[in-house]
C-alpha positions in Angstrom: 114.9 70.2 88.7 113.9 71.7 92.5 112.1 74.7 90.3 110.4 72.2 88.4 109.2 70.3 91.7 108.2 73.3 93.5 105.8 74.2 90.2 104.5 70.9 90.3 103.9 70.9 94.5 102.3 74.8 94.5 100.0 73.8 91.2 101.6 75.6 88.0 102.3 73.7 85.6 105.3 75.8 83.8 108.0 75.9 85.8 109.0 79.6 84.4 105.4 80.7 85.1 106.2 79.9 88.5 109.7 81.2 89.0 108.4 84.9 87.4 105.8 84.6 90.2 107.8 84.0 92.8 110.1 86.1 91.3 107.5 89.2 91.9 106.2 87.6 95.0 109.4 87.9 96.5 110.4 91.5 95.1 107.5 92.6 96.4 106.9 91.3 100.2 111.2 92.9 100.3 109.7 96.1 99.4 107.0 96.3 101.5 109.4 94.5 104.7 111.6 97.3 103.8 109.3 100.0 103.4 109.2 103.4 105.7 105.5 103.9 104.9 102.2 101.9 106.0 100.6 102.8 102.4 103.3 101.2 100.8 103.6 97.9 103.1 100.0 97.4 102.0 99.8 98.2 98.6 102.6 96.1 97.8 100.8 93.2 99.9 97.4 93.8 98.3 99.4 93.8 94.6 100.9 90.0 96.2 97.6 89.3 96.5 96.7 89.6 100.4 93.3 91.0 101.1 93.4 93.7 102.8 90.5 95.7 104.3 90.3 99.9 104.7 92.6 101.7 107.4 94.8 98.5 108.5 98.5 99.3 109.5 101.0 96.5 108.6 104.2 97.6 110.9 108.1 97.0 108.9 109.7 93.6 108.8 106.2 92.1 108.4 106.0 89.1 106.4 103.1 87.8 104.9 103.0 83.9 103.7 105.6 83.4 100.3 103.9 80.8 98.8 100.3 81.8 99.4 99.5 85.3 99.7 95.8 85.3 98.7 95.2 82.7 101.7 95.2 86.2 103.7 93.0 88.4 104.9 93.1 91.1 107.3 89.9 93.1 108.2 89.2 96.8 108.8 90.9 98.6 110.9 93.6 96.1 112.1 96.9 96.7 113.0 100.2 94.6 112.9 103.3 95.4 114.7 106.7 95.0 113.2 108.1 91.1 112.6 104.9 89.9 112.6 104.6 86.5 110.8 101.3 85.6 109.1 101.7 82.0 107.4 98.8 80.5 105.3 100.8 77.2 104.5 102.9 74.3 106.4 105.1 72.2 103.9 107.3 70.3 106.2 110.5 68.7 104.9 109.6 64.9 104.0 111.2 63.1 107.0 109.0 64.7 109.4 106.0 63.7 106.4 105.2 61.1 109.2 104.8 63.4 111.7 103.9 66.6 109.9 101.1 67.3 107.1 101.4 69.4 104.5 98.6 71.7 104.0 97.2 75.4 103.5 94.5 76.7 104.8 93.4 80.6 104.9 94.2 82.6 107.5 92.2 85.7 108.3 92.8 88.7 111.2 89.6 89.8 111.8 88.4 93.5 111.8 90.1 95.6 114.8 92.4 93.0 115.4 95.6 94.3 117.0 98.8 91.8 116.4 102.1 92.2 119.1 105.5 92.5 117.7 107.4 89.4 116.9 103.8 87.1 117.2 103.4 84.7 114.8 99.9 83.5 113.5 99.8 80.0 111.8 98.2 78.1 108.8 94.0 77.9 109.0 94.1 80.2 112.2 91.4 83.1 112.3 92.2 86.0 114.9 88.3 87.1 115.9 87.3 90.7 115.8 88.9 93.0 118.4 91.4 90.4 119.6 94.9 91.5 120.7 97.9 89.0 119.9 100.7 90.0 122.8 104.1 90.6 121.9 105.8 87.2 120.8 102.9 84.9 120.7 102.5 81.8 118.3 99.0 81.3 117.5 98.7 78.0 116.3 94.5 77.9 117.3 91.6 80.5 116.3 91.3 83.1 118.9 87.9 84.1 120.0 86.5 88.2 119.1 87.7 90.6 122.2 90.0 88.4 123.8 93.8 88.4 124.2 96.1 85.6 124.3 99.5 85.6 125.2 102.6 82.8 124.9 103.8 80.2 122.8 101.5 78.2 122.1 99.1 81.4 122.5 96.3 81.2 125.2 93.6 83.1 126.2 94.5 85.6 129.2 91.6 87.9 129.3 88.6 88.8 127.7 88.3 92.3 126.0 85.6 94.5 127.2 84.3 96.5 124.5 
């Protein structure tokens, strides 16, 4: 029954379509969390269906959004640290429904874009060009190209010079 209502809420309309997905999905973002290599971390992404540009470094323990992996992108040369959380989807539990939407919206880390360790970049956020995510940050707004922002929620601190 919850397979069947997860189908249903992430639009598939066979419930074993969407388990095989999922399935893959989830075999594959363990690989590339797992992985000792950067070509590795992002070929499995890019076969999840993350767009990824040339040159980017995804760092171990990195995970990219379960449910909606081609909500991604990441630019050209950008870099993420380990334990990096990229999420392109918010599906609260429904007694916070009231409080809490459900949505997804794409995400996208912009060319050059260097991400901290441990930051986490939410739902419908775009990270400019050249911006640096500190260590531990939540992003939960877009950040501007060649700036750096810092805590939880993230905020700018300075402004790149480039």
């Amino acid at each position: 029954k919850s397979i069947r209502q997860s189908a249903r809420a992430h639009g598939y309309r066979s419930a074993l379509w969407y388990a095989a997905v999922r399935w893959k999905d989830h075999v594959l973002n363990q690989w590339a969390m797992r992985s000792a290599w950067n070509g590795l971390r992002v070929r499995f992404q890019r076969w999840r269906g993350v767009n990824i540009g040339r040159n980017v470094h995804i760092g171990p323990g990195c995970t990219l959004d379960y449910a909606y992996p081609y909500f991604i992108s990441i630019g050209d040369n950008a870099s993420l640290a380990g334990n990096v959380y990229v999420l392109a989807h918010s599906n609260p539990m429904e007694c916070h429904s009231k409080c809490a939407e459900s949505f997804v919206a794409p995400t996208v880390i912009g060319a050059n874009a260097w991400i901290g360790v441990n930051a986490t970049i939410m739902p419908g956020v775009t990270i400019g060009e050249g911006a640096i995510v500190a260590t531990g940050a939540v992003v939960n707004h877009d950040v501007e190209p060649w700036t750096m922002v810092a805590g939880n929620p993230a905020r700018s601190v300075k402004t790149i010079e480039h």
